[in-house]
N, C-alpha and C positions, 0 to 999 in steps of 0.2 A: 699152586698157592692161591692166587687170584681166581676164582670162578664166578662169572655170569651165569645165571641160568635164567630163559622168556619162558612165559606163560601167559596165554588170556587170546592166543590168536586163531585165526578162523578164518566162516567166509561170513560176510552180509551184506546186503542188500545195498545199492548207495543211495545217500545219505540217512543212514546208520550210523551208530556208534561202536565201539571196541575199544577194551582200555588192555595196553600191554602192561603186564607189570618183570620185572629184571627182579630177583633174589641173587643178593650179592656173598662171597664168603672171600676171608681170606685180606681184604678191604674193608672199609669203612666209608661207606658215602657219603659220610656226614662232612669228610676233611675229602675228599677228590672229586675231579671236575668229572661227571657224565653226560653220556648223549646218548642219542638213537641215531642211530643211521637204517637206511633201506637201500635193497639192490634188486633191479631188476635184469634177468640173463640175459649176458650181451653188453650190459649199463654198468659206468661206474658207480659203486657203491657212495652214495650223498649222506650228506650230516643233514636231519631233519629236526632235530632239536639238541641243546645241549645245556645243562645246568652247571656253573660253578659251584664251587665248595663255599664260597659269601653268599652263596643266591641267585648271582647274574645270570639270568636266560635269553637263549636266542636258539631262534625261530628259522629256517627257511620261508621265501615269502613264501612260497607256494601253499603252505599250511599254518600261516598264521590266519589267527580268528577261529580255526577251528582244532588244532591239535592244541595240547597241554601238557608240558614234561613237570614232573614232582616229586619229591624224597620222602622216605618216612624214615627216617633217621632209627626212630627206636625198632624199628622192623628189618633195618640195613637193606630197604629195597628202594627200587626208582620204578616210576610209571610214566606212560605218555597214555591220556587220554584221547584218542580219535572220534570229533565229531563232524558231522554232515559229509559224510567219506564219498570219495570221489572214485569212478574209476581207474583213471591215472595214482591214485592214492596203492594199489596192487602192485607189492613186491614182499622181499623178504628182510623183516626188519630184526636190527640185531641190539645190543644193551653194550653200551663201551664202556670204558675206562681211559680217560685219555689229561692231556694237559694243554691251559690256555697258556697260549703265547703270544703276547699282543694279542692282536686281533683274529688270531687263528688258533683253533682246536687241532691237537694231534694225539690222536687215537692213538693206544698203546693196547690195552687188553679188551678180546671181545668176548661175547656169549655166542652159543653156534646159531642163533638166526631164529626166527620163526615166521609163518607163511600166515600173511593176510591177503583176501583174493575179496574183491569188494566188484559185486555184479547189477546187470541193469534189471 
């Protein structure tokens, strides 16, 4: 019912740009909380941005100032844009569907992942 599907990943160069975009179905992003998370093999899988359903966004610090999570409501998609990308920024990042609680996001539906590798 629920499908995430990523698109817009890759390799480039660090500090380059890459902007992921999430095509949602099945949902509506306009009314549910999203996020990105990354996982690198071996690593547990991190929340790296996440937008509620009123607006509210939040950040890992590790990529505030240069990543950007966004909706386009009439398009039912979600984006993170990635700027001045880091090496440590290389893993595989995935498009959620999940709900805030308090102070914490719990991931319920994902998209299967796509592979950003960001080189010197």
């Amino acid at each position: 019912q629920v499908r995430l599907v990523e698109s817009g990943g890759g390799s480039v160069e660090a500090g380059g740009s890459l902007r992921l975009s999430c095509t949602a179905s099945g949902i509506r992003v306009s009314i549910n909380d999203m996020g990105w998370y990354r996982q690198v093999p071996g690593k547990q899988r991190e929340l790296v941005a996440s937008i509620s359903s009123g607006g509210s966004i939040r950040y890992a610090d590790s990529v505030k100032g240069r990543f950007t999570i966004s909706r386009d409501n009439a398009k039912n998609m979600v984006y993170l844009q990635m700027n001045s990308l880091k090496l440590e920024d290389t893993a595989v990042y995935f498009c959620n569907q999940g709900d805030y609680s308090g102070a914490y996001y719990f991931p319920r539906h994902w998209g299967q992942g796509i592979q950003v590798t960001v080189s010197s």
